[in-house]
Each structure stands twice: as C-alpha cells, then as structure tokens.
C-alpha positions as CSV (number, residue, x, y, z in Angstrom):
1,X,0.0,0.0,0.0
2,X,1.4,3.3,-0.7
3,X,2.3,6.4,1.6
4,X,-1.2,8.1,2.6
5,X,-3.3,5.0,1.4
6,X,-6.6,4.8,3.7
7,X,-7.6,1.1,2.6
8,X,-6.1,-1.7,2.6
9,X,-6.2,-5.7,1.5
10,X,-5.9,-7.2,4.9
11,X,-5.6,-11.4,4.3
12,X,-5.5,-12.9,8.1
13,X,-3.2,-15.7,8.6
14,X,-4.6,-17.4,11.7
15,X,-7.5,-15.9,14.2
16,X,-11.1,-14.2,13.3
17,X,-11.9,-12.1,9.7
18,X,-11.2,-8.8,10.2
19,X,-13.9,-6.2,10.8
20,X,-14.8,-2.8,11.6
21,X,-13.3,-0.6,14.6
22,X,-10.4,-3.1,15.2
23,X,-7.1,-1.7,15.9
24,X,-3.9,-2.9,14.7
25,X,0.3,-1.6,14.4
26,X,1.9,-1.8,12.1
27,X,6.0,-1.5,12.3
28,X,7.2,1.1,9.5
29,X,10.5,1.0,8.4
30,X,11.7,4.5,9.4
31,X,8.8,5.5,11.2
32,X,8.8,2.7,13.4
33,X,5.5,1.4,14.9
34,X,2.4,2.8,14.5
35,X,-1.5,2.5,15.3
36,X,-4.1,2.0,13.2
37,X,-8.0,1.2,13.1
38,X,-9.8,-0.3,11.0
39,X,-13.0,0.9,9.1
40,X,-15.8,0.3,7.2
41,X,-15.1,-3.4,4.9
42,X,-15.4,-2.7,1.6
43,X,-15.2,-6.2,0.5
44,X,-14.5,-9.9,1.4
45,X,-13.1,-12.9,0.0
46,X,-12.8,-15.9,2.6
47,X,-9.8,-14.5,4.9
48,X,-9.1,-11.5,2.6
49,X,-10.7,-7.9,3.1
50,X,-10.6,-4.6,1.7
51,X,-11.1,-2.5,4.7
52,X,-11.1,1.5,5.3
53,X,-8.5,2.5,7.9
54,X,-7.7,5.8,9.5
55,X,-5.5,8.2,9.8
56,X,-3.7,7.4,6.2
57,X,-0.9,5.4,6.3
58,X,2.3,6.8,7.4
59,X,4.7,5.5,4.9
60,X,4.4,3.0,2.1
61,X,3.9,-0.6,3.6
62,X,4.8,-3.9,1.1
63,X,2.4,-6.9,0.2
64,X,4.1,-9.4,3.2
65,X,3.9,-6.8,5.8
66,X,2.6,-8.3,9.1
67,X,-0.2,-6.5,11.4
68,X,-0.2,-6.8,14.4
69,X,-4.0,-7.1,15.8
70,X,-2.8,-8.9,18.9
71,X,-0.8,-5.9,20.8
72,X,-1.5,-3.0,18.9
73,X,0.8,-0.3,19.9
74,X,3.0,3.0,18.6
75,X,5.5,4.8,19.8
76,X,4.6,8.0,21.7
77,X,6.6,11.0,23.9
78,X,5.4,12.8,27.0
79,X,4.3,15.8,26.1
80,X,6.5,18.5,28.2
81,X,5.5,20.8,30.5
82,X,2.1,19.6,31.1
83,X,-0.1,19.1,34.3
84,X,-0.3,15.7,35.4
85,X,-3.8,16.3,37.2
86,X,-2.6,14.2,40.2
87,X,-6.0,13.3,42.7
88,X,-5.0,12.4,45.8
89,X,-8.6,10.6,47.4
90,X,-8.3,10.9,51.2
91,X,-4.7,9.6,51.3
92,X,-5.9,6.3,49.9
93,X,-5.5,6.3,46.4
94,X,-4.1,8.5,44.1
95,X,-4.7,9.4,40.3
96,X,-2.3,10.6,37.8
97,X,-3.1,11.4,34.2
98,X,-0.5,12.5,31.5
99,X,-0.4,13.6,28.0
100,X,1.6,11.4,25.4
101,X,1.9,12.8,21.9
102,X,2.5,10.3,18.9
103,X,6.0,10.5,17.9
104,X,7.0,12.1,15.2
C-alpha cells in the first residue's frame, strides 16, 4: 500500500476475519510502529478484506507486511510541561493522568 493510502487488503493468517473498529500496528520502516484502526469493509473474499482505515498510512507498507491485531501499539513521547492532574482521594488512592503525543 502506498504512503497516505486509507484502505487496505488485509488477508489474516490465523484468528477471526477482520472487521470494523479493530485496531492494529503496524511497524514502518523508518517511522517505526504505528497504530491504526480499521474501518468500514469494503469487501471480502474468505480471509481477505478490503477495509477502510484511519488516519492514512504513514509511509508506504509492502504486500508481506505483518499487522499486528494482537498488541497494537506505537511509539509515543510525553508531552513537556504539562499538568499531570494528580488526585490524591483521602490519602488512599491516588490518580495521575498524563499527555503522550504520537511520535514524530
């Protein structure tokens, strides 16, 4: 699929047919990994799907490249000088909350 393509022929090798709203990495090779979710299917043969996915890929991706519906993941930084909105609930528990920005 090429850089910026949002669909893809997704032919699963083991496990359930692919469907809509499922998300999956995918490791680029410079961009390293990145998320993805799936769409609206467009079509289906068997195993194989044509499926909408969002955002648009990131860089251009060959015919054998795995996915990885299992643990989908990317890689992501801390976004600097942010507020951590730490909730402390009568000294029992605490909650903390940051902001992670994809990386670039």
């Amino acid at each position: 699929a090429a850089l910026r393509a949002t669909s893809l022929n997704i032919t699963v090798a083991r496990g359930t047919r692919v469907k809509g709203g499922q998300y999956f990495s995918v490791t680029h090779p410079t961009k390293g990994r990145r998320m993805y979710r799936t769409g609206r299917v467009l079509s289906r043969v068997g195993q194989s799907a044509v499926v909408e996915i969002a955002p648009p890929l990131r860089e251009a991706i060959s015919a054998d490249t795995s996915l990885d519906f299992d643990w989908p993941s990317f890689l992501a930084t801390l976004v600097p000088e942010t507020d951590t909105g730490l909730n402390i609930f009568q000294g029992r528990s605490a909650q903390i909350s940051y902001l992670f920005r994809e990386a670039s």
